[in-house]
N, C-alpha and C positions, 0 to 999 in steps of 0.2 A: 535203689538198693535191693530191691524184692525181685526187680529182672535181674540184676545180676547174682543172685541168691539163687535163683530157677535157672539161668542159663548158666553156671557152674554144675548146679546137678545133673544137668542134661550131656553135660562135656566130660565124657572120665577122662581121668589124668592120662599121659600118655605111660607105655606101660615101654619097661625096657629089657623084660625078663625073656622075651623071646631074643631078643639082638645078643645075647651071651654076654659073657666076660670082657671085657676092654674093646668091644665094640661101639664104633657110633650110630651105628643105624637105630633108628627110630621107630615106630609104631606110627600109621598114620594119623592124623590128627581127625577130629571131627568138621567138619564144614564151620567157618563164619559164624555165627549167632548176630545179629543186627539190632541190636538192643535202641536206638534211638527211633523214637516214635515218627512216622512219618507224620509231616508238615501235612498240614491241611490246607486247599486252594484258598478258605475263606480263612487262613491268618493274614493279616497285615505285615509285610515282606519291606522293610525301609534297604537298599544294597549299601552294602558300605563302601568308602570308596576306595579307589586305586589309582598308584598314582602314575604308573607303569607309561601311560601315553603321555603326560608332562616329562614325566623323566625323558623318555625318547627324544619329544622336539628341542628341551633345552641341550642337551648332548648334540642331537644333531645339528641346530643353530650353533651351538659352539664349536662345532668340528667345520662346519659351513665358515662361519668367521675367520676361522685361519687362512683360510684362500680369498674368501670376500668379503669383509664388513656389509656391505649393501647387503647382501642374500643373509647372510648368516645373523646380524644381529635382530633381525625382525625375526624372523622364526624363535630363535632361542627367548628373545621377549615373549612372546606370544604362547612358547612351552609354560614360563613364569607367571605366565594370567592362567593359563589352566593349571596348572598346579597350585593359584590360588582356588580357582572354581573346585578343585578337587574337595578340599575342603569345606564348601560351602552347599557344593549341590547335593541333591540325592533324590534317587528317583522311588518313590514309592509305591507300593502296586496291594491296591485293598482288595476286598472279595469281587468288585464290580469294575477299576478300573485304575489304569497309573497315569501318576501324578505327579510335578515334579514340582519338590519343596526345597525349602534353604533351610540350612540347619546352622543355629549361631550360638557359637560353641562357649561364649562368655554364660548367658542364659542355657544352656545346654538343652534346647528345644529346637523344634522343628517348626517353620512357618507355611502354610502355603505360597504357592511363588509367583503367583499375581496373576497377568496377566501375561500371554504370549507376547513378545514383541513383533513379531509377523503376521498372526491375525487379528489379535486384540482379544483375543478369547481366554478362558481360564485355561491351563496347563496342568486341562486333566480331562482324559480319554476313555469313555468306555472299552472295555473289549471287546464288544459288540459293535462297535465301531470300524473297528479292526480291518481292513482288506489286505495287508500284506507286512510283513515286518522281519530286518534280518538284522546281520552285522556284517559289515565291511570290512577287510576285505575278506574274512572269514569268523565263524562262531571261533574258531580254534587262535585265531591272534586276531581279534576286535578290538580295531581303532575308532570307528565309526558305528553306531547303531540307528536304524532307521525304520519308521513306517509310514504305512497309510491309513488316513481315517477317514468317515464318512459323517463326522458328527460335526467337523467342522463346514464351513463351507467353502466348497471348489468349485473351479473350472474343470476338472480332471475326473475323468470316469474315476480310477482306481480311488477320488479323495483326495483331501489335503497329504503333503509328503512332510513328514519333520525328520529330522538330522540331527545328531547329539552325537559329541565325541564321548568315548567311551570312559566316565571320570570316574567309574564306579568299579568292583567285583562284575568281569564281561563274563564270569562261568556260573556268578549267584543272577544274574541280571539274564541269561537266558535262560538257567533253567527254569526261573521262576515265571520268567514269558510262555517260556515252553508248554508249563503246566494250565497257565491260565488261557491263551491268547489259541481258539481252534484252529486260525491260519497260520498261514507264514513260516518263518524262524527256522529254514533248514537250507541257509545262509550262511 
């Protein structure tokens, strides 16, 4: 209330004494005022989800199934497990590294999400770790999100690779990479 108290004083009204009589022109305004406090790297950032890429596969498994049950019903199933996963996952990202938790909505808490099932490892990554990380097939329509790490262990110069479809906010989910993560992300 005390910003927007200061940034109405700062804003004079728009004036319409110069535009005349039964004129609509205006007075120019003042610039924006940005009254919400920028977010700090070290708050705890949970993305919420989105369900935007289930929607798509089960739509297009359903539109697949008019021409071919074999192709189309497996897809469209497979949109209906992620847009259960939608609801379950979320990727969390602290001051030091993201992590991804399940959130069960009866208890309305979040859990850690165990272990990888790929490496066996926890499914939580420093940033520091980091060697590369984008979205697929673009930041501007992210179906897939992906990177590299080096905490896990590889074969692979660049790191272990992980791959996550995009079940979350993909524009709160990069900016918040953006901000923490010194490589990568211009994908």
């Amino acid at each position: 209330a005390v910003l927007l108290a200061a940034a109405a004083a700062l804003v004079p009204p728009p004036s319409r004494a110069a535009a005349g009589p039964g004129s609509a022109a205006r007075a120019p305004l003042a610039p924006p005022v940005r009254l919400e406090a920028a977010k700090k790297p070290t708050d705890t950032v949970v993305v919420p989800p989105d369900y935007n890429v289930p929607i798509g596969f089960t739509l297009a498994g359903a539109g697949i199934a008019a021409k071919s049950l074999v192709f189309g019903v497996p897809i469209a199933v497979f949109g209906l497990f992620m847009f259960r996963q939608a609801g379950k996952v979320r990727f969390v990202l602290d001051s030091k590294a993201l992590e991804v938790q399940f959130y069960n909505a009866r208890k309305r808490e979040l859990k850690t999400g165990g272990l990888n099932f790929a490496t066996g490892t926890d499914n939580r990554w420093n940033y520091s770790s980091f060697t590369d990380w984008g979205f697929l097939p673009s930041k501007d329509f992210p179906v897939l999100v992906y990177f590299f790490e080096t905490q896990t262990e590889s074969k692979f110069e660049r790191g272990q690779f992980h791959l996550f479809p995009v079940l979350m906010n993909g524009r709160k989910l990069y900016e918040t990479m953006k901000d923490r993560i010194p490589v990568g992300g211009g994908k």
